[in-house]
C-alpha positions as CSV (number, residue, x, y, z in Angstrom):
1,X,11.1,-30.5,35.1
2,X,14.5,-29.7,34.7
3,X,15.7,-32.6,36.9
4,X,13.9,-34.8,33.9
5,X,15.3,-33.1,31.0
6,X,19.1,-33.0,32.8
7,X,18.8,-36.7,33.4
8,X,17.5,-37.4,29.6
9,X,20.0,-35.6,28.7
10,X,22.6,-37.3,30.9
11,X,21.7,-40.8,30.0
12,X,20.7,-40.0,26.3
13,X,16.8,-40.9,26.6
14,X,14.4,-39.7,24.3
15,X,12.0,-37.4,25.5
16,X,7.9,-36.5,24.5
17,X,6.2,-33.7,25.4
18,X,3.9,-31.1,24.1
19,X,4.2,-27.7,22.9
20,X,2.4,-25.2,20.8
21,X,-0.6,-27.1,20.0
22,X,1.1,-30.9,19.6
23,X,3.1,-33.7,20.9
24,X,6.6,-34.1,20.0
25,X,9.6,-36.6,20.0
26,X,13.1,-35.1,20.6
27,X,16.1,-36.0,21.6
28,X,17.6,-33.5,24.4
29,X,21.2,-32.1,24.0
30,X,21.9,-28.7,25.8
31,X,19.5,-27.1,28.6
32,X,20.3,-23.9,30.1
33,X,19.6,-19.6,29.9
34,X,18.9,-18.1,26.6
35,X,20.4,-14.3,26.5
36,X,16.9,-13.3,26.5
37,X,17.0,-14.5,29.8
38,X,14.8,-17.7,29.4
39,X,15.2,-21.3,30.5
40,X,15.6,-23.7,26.9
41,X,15.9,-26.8,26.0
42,X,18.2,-27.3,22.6
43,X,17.1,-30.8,21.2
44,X,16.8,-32.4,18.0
45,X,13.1,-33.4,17.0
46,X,12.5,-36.3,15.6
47,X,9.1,-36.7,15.5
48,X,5.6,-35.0,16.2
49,X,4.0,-31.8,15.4
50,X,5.7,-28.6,14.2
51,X,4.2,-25.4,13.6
52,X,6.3,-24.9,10.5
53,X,6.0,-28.4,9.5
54,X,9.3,-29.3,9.5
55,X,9.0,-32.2,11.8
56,X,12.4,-33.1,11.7
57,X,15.7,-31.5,12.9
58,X,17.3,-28.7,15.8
59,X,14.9,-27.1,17.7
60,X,15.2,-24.5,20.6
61,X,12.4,-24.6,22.9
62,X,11.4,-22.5,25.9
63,X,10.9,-24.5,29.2
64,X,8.0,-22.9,30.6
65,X,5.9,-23.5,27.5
66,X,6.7,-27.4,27.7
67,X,4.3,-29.6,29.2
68,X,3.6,-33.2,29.7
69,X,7.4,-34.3,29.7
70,X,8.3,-38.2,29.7
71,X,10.8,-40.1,29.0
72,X,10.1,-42.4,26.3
73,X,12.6,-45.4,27.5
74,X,14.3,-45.3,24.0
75,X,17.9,-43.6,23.7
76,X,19.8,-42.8,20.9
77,X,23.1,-43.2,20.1
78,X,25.3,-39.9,19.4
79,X,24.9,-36.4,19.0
80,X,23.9,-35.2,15.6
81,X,25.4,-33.0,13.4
């Protein structure tokens, strides 16, 4: 998995995967240790389900609790704000 998230990263593809209870759009911009020692993926979500409902904006999310990863073939442009 992490040699799909590096290379979305890399090459600025958006990915789609699910996590707690949905599927979700994002686009990937940091992977790497959390201090509490866990592998994450920092990404902006731009679609799908949230658990909070806000279905749109920065999200950190824990690796191992990912599934179903794909790259969507779209990109995006930049990094956001």
């Amino acid at each position: 998995m992490n040699a799909t998230i590096c290379a979305a990263i890399r090459d600025r593809d958006v990915l789609r995967f699910s996590y707690s209870g949905g599927t979700r759009e994002v686009e990937p911009h940091c992977h790497g240790i959390s201090r509490a020692g866990n592998e994450v993926l920092r990404a902006y979500q731009t679609g799908g389900y949230s658990e909070s409902g806000k279905t749109v904006g920065w999200k950190l999310f824990e690796v191992s609790r990912i599934t179903g990863i794909t790259r969507t073939g779209e990109t995006f442009a930049s990094n956001r704000p």
